[in-house]
Structure formats: structure tokens, C-alpha cells
C-alpha positions as semicolon CSV with decimal commas, in nm:
position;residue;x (nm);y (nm);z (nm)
1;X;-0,025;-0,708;-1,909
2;X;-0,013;-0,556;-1,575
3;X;-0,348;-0,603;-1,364
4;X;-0,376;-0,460;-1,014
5;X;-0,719;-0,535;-0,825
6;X;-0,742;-0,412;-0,450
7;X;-1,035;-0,493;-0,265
8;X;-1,107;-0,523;0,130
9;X;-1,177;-0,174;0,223
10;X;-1,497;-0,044;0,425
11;X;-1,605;0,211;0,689
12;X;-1,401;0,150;0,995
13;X;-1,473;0,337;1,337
14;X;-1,085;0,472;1,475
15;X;-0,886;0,230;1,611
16;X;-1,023;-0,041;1,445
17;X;-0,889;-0,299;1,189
18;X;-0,890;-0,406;0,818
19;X;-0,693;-0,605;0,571
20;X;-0,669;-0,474;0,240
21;X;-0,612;-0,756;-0,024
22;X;-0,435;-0,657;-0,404
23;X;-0,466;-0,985;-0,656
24;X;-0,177;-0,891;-0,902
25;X;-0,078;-1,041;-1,233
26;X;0,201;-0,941;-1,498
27;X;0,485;-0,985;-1,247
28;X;0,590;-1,131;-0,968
29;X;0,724;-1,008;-0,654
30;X;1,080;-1,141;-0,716
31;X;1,058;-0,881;-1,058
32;X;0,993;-0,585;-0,862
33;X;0,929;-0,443;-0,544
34;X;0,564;-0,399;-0,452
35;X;0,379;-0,123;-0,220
36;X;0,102;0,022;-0,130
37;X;-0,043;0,413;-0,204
38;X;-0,331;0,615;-0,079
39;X;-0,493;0,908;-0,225
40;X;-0,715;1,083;-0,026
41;X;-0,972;1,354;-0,117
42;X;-0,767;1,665;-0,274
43;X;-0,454;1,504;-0,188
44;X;-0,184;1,365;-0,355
45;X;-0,131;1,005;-0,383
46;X;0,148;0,906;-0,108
47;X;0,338;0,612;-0,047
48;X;0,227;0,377;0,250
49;X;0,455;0,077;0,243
50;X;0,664;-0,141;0,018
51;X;0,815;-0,455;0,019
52;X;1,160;-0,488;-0,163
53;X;1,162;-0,731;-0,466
54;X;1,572;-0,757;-0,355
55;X;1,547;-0,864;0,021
56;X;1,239;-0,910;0,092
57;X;1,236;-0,599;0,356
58;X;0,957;-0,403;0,462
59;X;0,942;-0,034;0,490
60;X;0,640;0,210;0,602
61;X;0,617;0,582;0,603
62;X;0,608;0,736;0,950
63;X;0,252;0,793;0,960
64;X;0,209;0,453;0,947
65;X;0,517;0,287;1,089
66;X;0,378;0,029;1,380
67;X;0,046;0,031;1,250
68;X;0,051;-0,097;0,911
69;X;0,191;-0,425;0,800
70;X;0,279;-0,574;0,455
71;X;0,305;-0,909;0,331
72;X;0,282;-1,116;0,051
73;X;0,141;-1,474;-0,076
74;X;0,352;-1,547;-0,353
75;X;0,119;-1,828;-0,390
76;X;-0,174;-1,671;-0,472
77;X;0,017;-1,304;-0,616
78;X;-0,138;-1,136;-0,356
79;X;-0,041;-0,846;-0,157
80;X;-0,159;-0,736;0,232
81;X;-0,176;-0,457;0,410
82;X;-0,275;-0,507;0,770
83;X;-0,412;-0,204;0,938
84;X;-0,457;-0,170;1,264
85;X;-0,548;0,154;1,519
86;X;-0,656;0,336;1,214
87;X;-0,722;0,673;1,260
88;X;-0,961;0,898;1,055
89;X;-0,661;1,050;0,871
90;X;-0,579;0,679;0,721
91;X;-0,893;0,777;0,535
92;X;-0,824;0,724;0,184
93;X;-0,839;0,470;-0,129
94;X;-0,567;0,251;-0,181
95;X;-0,410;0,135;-0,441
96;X;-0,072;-0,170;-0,493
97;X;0,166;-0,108;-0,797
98;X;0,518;-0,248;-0,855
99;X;0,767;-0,021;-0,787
100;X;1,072;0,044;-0,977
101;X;1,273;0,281;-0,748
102;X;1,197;0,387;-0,377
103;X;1,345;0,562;-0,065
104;X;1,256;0,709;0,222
105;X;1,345;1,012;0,342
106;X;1,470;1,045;0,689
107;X;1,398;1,407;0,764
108;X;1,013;1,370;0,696
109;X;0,944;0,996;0,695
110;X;0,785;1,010;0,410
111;X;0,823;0,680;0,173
112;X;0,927;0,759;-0,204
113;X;0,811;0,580;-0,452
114;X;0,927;0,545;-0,835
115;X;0,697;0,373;-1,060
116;X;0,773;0,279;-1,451
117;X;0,377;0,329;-1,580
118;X;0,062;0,507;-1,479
119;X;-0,175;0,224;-1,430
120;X;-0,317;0,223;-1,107
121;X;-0,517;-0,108;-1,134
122;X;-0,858;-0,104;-0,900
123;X;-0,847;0,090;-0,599
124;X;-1,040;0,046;-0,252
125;X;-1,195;0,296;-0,065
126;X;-1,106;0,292;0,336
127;X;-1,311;0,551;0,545
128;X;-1,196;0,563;0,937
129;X;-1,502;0,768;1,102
130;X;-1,379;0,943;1,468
């Protein structure tokens, strides 16, 4: 089975830092591409940043792009996210999940992510105060 646990999250003044860590078992990244989501308050979840399963390239959505970095330890099945000059609107809680299918589209930037099942694993609350 699947297990997703994210953990690393906190209260951040803007234009600080955190590192958001996601322990995953089930897969591996070589089986499918893994990213990152964020739901915030009576929004829809959204698509942060992914790392292909096929290449091993990184892509963000806009909003992030040069702030936010991915990586992985295959090691240790973990996921990063690195996130740096956060801004109140990175307010959120995030969540990893393999990802079956993704794009992003060029017009708005945003990242699009397919996923094969609704489990959403353990998410972790990031709060960027201005």
C-alpha cells in the first residue's frame, strides 16, 4: 500500500525559509513521477512542483518558479521541497502523491497534475504571516 507522510511545516514570517519533508512507501520514484500540492483555506488543491519519474526533471508552477525547489533521496524515499522567500500567499498545507500524468500550461503557469487514487497521505500545515 501507498503511504504518504509530510511533515516539516510551521509558522514562517515572509521571506523566510522551510523544508518540507514527505517519507513515502508503495513506490519508488523510478515508478512514477512525484510532486508536491497545496490546498489552502476554501481553495482548491493546486499543483506546486513535480519531479518526472522519466528524466528526472523538475518543474514548478509560476507562482513558485525560483522559489521552490524539489528533490529527492532515493535512499531514504523521501521527497523535499525547499522553500525559500515565502510569501503569505504560500500559506497552505501540503501534501506529496505520485503522479500519473502532468503538464503545465504555458498560458497560466499553472502545473497539472493527474493522479491514479485519492489518497492524500498526511499533510503539513505551512502558515507565512506578513
Amino acid at each position: 500500500d501507498v503511504q504518504l507522510q509530510a511533515s516539516g511545516g510551521g509558522l514562517v514570517q515572509a521571506g523566510g525559509s522551510l523544508r518540507l519533508s514527505c517519507a513515502v512507501s508503495g513506490f519508488t520514484f523510478d515508478d512514477y513521477a512525484i510532486a508536491w500540492f497545496r490546498q489552502a483555506p476554501g481553495k482548491e488543491r493546486e499543483g506546486v512542483s513535480l519531479r518526472s519519474s522519466a528524466d528526472g526533471t523538475k518543474h514548478y508552477a509560476d507562482s513558485v518558479q525560483g522559489r521552490f525547489t524539489i528533490s529527492i533521496d532515493n535512499a531514504k524515499s523521501t521527497v523535499y521541497l525547499q522553500m525559500n522567500s515565502l510569501k503569505p500567499e504560500d500559506t497552505a498545507v501540503y501534501y506529496c502523491a505520485p503522479v500519473t500524468y502532468f503538464y503545465k500550461d504555458s498560458r497560466s503557469g499553472v502545473l497539472v497534475l493527474r493522479r491514479e487514487s485519492d489518497y492524500w497521505g498526511q499533510g503539513t500545515q505551512v502558515t507565512v504571516s506578513s
